[in-house]
C-alpha positions as a Markdown table, in Angstrom:
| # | Residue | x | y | z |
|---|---|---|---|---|
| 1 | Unk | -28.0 | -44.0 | 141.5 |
| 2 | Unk | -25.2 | -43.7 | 139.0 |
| 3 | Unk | -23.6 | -46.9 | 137.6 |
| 4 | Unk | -20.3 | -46.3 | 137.7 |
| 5 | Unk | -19.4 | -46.6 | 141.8 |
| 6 | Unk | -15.9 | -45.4 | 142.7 |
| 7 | Unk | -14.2 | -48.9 | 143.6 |
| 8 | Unk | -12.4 | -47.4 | 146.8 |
| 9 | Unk | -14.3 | -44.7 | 149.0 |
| 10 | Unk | -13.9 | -42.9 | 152.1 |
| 11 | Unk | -10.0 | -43.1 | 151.8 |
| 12 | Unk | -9.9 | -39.2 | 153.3 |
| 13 | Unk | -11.8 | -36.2 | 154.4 |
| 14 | Unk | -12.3 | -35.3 | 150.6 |
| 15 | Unk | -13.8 | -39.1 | 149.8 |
| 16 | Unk | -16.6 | -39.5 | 152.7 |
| 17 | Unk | -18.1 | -42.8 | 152.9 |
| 18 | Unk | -21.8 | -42.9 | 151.7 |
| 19 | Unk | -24.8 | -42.8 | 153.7 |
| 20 | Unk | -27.8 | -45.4 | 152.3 |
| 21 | Unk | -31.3 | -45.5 | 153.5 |
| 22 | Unk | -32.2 | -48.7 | 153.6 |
| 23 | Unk | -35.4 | -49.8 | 153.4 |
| 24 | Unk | -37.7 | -52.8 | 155.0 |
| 25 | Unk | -39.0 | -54.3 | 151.9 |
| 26 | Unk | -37.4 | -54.9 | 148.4 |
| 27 | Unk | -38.5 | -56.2 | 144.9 |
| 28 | Unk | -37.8 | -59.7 | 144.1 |
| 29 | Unk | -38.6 | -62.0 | 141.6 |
| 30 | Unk | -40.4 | -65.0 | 142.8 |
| 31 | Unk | -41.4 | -68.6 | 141.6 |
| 32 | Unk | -45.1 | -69.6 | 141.4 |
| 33 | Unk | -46.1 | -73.0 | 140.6 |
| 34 | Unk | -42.4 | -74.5 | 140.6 |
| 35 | Unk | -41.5 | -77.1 | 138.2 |
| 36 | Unk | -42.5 | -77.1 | 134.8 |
| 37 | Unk | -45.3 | -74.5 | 134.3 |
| 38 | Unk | -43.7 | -72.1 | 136.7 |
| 39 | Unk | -44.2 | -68.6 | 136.7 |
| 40 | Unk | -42.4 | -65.1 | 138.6 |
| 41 | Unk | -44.2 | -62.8 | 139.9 |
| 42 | Unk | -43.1 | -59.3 | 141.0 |
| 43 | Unk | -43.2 | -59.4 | 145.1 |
| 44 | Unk | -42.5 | -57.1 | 148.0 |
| 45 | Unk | -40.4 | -59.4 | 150.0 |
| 46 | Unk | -37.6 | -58.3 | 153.5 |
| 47 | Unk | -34.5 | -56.4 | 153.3 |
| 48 | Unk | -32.3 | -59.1 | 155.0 |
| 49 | Unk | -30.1 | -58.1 | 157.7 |
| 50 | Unk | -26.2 | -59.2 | 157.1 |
| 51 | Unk | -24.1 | -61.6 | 159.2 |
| 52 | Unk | -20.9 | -60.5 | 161.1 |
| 53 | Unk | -19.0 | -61.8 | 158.3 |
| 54 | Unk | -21.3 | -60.5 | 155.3 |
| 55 | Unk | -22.3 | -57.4 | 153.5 |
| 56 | Unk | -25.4 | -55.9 | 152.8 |
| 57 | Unk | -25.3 | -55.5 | 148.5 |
| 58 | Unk | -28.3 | -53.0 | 147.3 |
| 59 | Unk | -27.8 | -54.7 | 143.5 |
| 60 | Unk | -28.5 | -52.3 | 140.5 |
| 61 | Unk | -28.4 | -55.2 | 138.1 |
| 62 | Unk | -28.8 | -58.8 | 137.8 |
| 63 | Unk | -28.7 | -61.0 | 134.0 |
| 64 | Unk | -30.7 | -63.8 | 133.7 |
| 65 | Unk | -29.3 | -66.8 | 133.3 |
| 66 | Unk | -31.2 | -70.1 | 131.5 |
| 67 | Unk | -29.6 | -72.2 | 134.7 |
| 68 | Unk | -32.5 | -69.8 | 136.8 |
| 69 | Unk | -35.1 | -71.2 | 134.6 |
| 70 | Unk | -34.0 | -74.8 | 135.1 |
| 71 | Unk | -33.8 | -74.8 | 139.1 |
| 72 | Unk | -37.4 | -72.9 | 138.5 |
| 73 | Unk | -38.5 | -76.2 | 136.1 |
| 74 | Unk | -36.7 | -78.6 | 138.9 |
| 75 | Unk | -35.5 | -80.2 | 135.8 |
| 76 | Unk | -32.0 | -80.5 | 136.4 |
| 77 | Unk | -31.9 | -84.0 | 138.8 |
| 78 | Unk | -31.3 | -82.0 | 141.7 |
| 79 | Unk | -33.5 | -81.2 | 145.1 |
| 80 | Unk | -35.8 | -78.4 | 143.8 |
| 81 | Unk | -35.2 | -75.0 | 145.4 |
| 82 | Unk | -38.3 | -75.3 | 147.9 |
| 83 | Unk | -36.3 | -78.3 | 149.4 |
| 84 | Unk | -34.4 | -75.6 | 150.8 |
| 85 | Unk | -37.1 | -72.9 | 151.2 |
| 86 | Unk | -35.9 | -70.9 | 148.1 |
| 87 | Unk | -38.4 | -69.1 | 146.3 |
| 88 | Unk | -37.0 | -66.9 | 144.5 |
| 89 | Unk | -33.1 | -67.8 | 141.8 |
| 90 | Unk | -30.5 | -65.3 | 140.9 |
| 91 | Unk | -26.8 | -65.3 | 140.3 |
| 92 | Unk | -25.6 | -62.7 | 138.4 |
| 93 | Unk | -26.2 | -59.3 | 140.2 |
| 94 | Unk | -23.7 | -56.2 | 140.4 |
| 95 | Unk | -24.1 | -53.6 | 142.8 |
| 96 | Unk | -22.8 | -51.3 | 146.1 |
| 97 | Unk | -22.3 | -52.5 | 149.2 |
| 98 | Unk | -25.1 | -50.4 | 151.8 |
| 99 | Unk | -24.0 | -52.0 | 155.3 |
| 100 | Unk | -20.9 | -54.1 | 156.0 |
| 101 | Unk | -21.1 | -57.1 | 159.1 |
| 102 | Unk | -20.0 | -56.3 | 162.9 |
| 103 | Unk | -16.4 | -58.4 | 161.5 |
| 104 | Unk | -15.8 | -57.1 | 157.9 |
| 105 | Unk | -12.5 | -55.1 | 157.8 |
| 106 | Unk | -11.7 | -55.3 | 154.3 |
| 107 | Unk | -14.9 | -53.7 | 152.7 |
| 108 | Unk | -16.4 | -50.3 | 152.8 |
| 109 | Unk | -19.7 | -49.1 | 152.0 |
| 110 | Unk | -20.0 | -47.7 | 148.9 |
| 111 | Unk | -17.3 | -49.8 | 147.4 |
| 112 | Unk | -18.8 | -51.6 | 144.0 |
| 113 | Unk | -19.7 | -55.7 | 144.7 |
| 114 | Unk | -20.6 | -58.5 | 142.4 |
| 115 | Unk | -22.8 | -61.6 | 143.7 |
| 116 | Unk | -21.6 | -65.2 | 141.3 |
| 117 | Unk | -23.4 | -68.2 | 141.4 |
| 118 | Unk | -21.4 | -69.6 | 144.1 |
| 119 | Unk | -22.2 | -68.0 | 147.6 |
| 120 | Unk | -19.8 | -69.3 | 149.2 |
| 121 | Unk | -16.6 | -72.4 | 149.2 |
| 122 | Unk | -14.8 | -74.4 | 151.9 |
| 123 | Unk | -11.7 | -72.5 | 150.6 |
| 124 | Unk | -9.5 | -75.3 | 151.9 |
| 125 | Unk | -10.1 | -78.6 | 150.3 |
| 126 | Unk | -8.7 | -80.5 | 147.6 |
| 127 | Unk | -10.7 | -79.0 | 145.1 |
| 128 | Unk | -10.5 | -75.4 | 146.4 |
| 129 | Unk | -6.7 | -75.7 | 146.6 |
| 130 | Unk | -6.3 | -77.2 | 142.9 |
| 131 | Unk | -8.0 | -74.6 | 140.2 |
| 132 | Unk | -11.4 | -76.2 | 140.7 |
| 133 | Unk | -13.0 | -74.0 | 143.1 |
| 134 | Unk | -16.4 | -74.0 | 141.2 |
| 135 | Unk | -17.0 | -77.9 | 142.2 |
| 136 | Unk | -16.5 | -77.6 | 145.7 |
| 137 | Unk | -18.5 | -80.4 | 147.6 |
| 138 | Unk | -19.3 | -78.0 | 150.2 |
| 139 | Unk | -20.2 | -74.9 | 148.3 |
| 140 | Unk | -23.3 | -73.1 | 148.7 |
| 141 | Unk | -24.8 | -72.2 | 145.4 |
| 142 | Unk | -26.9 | -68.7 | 145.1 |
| 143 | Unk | -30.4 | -68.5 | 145.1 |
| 144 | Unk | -30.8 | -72.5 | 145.6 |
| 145 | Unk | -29.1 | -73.5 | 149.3 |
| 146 | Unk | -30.3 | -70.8 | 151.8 |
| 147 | Unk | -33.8 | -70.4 | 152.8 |
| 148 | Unk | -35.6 | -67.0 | 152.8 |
| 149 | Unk | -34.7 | -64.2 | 150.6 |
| 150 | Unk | -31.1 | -63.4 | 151.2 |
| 151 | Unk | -28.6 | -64.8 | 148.5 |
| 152 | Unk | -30.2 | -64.4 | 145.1 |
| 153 | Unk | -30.1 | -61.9 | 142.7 |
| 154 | Unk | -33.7 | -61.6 | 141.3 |
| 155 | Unk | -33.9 | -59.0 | 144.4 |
| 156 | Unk | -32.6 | -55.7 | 145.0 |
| 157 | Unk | -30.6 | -56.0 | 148.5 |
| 158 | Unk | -28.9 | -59.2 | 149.0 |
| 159 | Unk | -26.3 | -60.7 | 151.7 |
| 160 | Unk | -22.8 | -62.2 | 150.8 |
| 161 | Unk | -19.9 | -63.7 | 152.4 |
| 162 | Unk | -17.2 | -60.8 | 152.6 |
| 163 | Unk | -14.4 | -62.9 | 151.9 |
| 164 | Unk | -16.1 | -64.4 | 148.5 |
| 165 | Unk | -18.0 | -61.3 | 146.9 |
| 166 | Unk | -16.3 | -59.9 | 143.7 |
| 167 | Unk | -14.7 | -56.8 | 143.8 |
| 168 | Unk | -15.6 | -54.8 | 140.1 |
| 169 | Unk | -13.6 | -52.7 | 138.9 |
| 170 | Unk | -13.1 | -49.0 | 137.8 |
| 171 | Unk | -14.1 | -48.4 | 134.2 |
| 172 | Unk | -16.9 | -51.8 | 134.0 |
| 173 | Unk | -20.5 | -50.5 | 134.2 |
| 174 | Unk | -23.1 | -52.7 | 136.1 |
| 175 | Unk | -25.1 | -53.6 | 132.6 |
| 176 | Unk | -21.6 | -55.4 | 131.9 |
| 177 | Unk | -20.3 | -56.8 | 135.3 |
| 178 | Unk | -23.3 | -58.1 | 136.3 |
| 179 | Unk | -23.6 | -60.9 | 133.6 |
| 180 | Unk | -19.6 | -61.4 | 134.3 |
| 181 | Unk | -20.6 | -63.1 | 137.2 |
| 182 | Unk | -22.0 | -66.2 | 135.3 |
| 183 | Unk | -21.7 | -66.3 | 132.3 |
| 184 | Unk | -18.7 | -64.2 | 131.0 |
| 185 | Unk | -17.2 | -66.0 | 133.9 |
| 186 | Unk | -18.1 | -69.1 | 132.5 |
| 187 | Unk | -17.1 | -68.8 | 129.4 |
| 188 | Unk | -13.6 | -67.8 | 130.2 |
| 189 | Unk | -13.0 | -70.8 | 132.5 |
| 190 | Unk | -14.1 | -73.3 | 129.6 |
| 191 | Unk | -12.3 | -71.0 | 127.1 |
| 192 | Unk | -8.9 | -71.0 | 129.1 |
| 193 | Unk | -9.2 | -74.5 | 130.1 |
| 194 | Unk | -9.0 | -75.6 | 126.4 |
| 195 | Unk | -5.7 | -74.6 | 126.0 |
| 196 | Unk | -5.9 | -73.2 | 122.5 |
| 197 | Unk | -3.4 | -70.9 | 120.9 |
| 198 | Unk | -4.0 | -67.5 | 119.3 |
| 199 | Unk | -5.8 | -67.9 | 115.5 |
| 200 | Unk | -7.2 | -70.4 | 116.7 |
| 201 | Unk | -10.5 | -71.6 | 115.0 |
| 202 | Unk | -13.2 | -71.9 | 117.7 |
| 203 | Unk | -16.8 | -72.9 | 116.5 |
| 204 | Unk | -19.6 | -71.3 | 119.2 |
| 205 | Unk | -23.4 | -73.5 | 118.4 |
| 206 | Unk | -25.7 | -71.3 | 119.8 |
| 207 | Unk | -23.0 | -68.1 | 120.0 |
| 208 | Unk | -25.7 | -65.5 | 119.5 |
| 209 | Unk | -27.6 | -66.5 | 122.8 |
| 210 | Unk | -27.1 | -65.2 | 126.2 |
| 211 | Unk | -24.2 | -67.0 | 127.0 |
| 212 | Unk | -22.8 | -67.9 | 123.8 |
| 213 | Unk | -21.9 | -64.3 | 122.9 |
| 214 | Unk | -20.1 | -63.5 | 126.0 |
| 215 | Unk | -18.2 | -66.3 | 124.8 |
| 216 | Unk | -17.4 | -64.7 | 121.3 |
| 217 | Unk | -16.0 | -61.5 | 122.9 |
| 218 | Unk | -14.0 | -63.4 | 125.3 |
| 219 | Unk | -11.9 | -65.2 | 122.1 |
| 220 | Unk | -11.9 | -62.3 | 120.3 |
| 221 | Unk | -10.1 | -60.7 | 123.0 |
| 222 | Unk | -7.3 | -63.9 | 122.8 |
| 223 | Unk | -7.2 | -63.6 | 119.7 |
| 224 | Unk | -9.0 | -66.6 | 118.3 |
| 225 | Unk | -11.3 | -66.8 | 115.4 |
| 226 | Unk | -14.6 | -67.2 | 116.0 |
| 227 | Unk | -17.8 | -69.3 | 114.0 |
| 228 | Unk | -20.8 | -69.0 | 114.9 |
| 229 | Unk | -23.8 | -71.3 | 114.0 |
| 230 | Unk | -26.9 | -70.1 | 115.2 |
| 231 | Unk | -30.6 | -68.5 | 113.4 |
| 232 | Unk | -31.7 | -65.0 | 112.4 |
| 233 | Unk | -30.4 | -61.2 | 111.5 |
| 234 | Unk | -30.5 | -60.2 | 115.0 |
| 235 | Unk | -28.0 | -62.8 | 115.9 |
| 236 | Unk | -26.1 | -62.9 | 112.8 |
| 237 | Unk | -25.3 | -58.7 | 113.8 |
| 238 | Unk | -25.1 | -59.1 | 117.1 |
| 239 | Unk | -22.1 | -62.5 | 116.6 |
| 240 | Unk | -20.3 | -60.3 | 114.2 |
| 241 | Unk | -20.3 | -56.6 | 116.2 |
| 242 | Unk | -19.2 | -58.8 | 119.0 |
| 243 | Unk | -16.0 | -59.7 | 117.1 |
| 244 | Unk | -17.4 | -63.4 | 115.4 |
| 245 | Unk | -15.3 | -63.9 | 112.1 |
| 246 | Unk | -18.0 | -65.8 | 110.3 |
| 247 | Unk | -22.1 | -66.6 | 111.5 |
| 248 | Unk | -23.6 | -69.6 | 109.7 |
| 249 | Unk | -27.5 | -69.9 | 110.3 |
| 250 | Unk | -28.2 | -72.8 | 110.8 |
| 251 | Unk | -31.8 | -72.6 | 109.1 |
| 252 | Unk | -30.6 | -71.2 | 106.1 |
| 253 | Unk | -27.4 | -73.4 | 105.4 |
| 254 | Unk | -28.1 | -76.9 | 104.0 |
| 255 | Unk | -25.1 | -78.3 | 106.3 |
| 256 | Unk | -24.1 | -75.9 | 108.9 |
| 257 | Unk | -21.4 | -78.3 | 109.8 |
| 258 | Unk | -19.9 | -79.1 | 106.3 |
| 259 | Unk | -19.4 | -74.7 | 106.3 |
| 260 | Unk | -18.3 | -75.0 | 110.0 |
| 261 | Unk | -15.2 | -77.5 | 108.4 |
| 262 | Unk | -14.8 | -75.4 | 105.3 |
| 263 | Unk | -14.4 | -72.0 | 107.5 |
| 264 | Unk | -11.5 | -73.8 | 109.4 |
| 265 | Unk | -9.1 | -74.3 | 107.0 |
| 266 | Unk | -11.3 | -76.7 | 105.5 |
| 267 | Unk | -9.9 | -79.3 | 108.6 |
| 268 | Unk | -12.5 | -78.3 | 111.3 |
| 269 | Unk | -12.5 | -76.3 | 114.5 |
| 270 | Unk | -9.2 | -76.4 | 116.8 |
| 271 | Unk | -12.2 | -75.7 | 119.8 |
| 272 | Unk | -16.1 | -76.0 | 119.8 |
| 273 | Unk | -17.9 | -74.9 | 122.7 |
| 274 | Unk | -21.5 | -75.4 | 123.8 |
| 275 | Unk | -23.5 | -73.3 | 125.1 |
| 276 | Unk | -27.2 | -74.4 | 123.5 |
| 277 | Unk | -28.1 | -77.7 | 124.9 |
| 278 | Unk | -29.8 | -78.5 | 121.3 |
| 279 | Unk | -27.0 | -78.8 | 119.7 |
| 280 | Unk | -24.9 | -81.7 | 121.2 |
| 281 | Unk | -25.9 | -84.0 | 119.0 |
| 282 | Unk | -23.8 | -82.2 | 116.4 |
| 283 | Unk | -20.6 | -80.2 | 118.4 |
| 284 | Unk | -18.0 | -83.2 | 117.9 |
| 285 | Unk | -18.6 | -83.0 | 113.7 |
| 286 | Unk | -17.5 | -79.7 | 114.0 |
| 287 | Unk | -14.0 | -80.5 | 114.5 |
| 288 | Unk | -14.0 | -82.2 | 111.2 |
| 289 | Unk | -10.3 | -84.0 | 111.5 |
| 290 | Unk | -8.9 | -81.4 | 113.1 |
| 291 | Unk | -6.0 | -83.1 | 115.4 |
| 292 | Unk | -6.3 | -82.5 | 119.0 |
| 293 | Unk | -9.5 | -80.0 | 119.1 |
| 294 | Unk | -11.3 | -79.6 | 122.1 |
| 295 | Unk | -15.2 | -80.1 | 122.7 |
| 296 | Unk | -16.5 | -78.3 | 126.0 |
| 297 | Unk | -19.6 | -79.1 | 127.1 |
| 298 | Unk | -21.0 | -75.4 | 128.7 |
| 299 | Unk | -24.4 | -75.4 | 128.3 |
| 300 | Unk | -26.9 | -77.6 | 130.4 |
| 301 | Unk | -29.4 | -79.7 | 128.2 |
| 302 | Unk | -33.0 | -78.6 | 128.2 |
| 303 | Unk | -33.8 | -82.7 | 128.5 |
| 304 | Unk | -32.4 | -85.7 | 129.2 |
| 305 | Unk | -31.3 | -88.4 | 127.7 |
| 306 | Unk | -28.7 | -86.2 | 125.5 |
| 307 | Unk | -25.2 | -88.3 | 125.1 |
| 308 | Unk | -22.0 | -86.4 | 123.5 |
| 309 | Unk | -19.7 | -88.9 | 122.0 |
| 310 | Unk | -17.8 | -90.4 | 119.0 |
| 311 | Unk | -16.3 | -93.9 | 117.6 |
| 312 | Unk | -13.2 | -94.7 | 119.9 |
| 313 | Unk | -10.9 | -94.2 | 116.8 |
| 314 | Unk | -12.2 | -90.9 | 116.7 |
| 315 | Unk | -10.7 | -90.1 | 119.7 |
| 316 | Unk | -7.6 | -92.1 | 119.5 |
| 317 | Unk | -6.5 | -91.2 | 115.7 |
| 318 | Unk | -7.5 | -88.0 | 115.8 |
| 319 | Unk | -6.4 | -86.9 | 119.6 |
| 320 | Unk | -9.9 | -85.5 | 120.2 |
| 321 | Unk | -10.8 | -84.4 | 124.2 |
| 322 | Unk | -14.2 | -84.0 | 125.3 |
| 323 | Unk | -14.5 | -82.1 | 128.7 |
| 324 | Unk | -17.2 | -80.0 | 130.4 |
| 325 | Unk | -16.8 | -76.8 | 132.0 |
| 326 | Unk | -18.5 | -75.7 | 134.9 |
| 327 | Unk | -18.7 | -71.7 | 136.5 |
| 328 | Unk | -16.0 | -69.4 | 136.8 |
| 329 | Unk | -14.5 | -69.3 | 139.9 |
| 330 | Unk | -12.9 | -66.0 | 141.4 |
| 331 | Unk | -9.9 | -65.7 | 139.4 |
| 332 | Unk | -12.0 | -66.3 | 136.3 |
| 333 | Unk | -14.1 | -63.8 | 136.9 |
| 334 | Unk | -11.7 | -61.3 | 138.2 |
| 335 | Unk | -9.8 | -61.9 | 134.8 |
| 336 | Unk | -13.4 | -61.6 | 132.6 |
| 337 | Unk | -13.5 | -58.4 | 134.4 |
| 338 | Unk | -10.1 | -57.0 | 133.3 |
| 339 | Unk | -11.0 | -57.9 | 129.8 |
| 340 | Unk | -14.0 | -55.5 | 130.4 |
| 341 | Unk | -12.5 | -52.7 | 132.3 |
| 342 | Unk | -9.7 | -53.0 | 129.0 |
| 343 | Unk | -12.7 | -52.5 | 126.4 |
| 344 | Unk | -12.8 | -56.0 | 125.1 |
| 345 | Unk | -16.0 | -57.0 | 126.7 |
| 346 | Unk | -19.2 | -54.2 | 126.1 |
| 347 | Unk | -22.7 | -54.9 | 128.2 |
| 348 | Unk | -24.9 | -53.9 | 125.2 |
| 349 | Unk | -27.5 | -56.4 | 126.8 |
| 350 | Unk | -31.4 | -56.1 | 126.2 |
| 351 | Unk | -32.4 | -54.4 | 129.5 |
| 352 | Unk | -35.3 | -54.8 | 131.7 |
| 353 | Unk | -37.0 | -53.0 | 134.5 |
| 354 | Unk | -37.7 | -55.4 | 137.6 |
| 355 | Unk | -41.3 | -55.3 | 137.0 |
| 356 | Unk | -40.6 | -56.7 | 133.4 |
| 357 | Unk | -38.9 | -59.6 | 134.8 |
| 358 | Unk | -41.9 | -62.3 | 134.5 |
| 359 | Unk | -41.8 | -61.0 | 130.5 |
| 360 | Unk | -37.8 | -61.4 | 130.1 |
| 361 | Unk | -37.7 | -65.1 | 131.7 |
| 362 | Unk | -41.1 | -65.9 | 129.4 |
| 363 | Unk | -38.9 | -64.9 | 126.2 |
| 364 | Unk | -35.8 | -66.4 | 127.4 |
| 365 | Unk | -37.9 | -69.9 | 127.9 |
| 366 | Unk | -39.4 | -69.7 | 124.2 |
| 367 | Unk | -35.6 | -68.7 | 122.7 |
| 368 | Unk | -36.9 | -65.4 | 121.4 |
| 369 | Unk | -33.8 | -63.8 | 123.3 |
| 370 | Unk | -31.2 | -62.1 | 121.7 |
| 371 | Unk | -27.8 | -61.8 | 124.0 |
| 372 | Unk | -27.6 | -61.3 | 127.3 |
| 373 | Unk | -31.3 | -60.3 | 128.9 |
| 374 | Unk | -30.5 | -57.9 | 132.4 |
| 375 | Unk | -33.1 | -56.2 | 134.7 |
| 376 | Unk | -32.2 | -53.1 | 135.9 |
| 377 | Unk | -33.6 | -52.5 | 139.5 |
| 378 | Unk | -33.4 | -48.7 | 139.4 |
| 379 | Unk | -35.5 | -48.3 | 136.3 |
């Protein structure tokens, strides 16, 4: 199956709709042993049947995402996913939709679909209603709320809400939209929610990782200069391809955050986002005495007990905000995925068949990955 899906079929006689033979079983991804010595295995598991008001998604790609690893570890405070019957996380995944529900009017099969990490929203509270879709109280979050094997990505066919799958675009591969779904997404909602201007100095700790660098090419696209701190060759090329204006390694400098200051106009970072829970101990330093920068907090802490904070006069003398910034919601990604249909966003990613998946999430745990890690279910 190619990956580059028309985005609008069977529009005439000349354009037929697709016909997909869809099978019984699938691939997925499932968690052994959850909590902290977890492991996936590579299962046969149902082909779930849509909803009236869902489609049927056969998904050519999904990225992995470090949030997968932490509702595997059940370290994140929350029920675990077997609370719910989950077995199996997910929540990146680009695909084609193979069967549309006995309601859906507004989708066609064969038209290109993205699954996010939120399955579904209310859509009409206060939070939906105000830019702040992604913390709806009553949103159902993929691959952790529904029971069974029918909303994550770490499996080929998938069900979602037909009002709240992503459309991709013409002219975005499936390597690239998938990880758009999280963590492009992501990093556009924290980016755009600091409110910086173009030129811009932005520092990324951790901007060579899997989420990090999605943020790099998202403010190189604005038009804001980019540091990144983070370790080796690998990420040092891959921050600077990826439109990074300077990479400090962290290992090598004697005071990553004193070269930080000295890159920015020797004043500090106008933004500083984090993506690699390590390194909150540091991200408010980075803004030197830079007035009115902006700290986002992106990236969830691999432990607890990790506080982000400064002397009061900090805050007050030099105007600093701290904020954190939760998922994209559907403008965010829809906008993440112009950037990428305009050539500003590339999918370069390190790519895995689905039986490879148990080895990807094992190098993504030890931090031996380099960008975006993907599976490729087709391979």
């Amino acid at each position: 199956m190619s990956y580059l899906f028309r985005s609008k079929v069977g529009d005439s006689e000349d354009d037929p709709v697709p016909v997909f033979d869809i099978p019984k079983e699938c691939k997925a991804g499932v968690i052994i042993n959850e909590g902290p010595e977890f492991h996936v295995e590579v299962q046969m598991v149902p082909v779930p049947e849509p909803g009236p008001d869902e489609l049927l998604i056969k998904l050519n790609v999904t990225g992995i995402c470090y949030s997968d690893l932490h509702f595997a570890m059940a370290d994140l405070g929350t029920p675990p996913m077997s609370t719910f019957g989950v077995r199996s996380p997910g929540h990146e995944g680009a695909g084609v939709v193979v069967k549309v529900g006995s309601n859906v009017k507004n989708w066609k099969v064969g038209e290109r679909a993205g699954m996010k990490p939120r399955w579904s929203v209310c859509g009409d509270c206060d939070l939906c209603l105000d830019d702040k879709e992604p913390y709806c109280r009553k949103a159902v979050l993929c691959g952790l709320h529904k029971a069974g094997f029918t909303d994550r990505t770490y499996q080929q066919y998938v069900t979602s809400p037909a009002y709240y799958t992503q459309r991709i675009p013409d002219g975005v591969d499936d390597y690239t939209a998938a990880p758009i779904m999280c963590s492009t997404g992501t990093m556009y909602r924290g980016i755009r929610m600091a409110g910086l201007k173009v030129n811009n100095w932005v520092v990324f700790p951790g901007g060579g990782g899997g989420v990090g660098i999605q943020g790099v090419q998202i403010a190189a696209a604005m038009g804001f200069r980019a540091i990144v701190v983070d370790t080796g060759v690998e990420r040092q090329e891959l921050a600077l391809a990826k439109g990074a204006t300077a990479f400090i390694d962290f290992k090598e400098s004697p005071d990553s955050v004193a070269e930080a200051v000295r890159i920015a106009d020797g004043i500090g970072a106008h933004g500083v986002f984090v993506t690699a829970g390590g390194s909150y101990p540091s991200a408010i330093a980075y803004t030197g005495i830079r007035v009115g920068a902006v700290v986002t907090c992106i990236g969830l802490p691999q432990k607890s007990g990790v506080v982000v904070g400064a002397d009061p006069k900090q805050y007050i003398t030099q105007g600093l905000t701290v904020r954190g910034s939760v998922v994209g919601g559907r403008a965010d990604i829809a906008a993440a995925l112009q950037y990428a249909a305009a050539g500003r966003i590339s999918g370069d990613h390190t790519v895995y068949p689905i039986d490879k998946l148990p080895e990807a999430v094992e190098r993504i745990r030890r931090g031996e990955a380099v960008g975006r890690g993907v599976v490729d279910f087709n391979l």
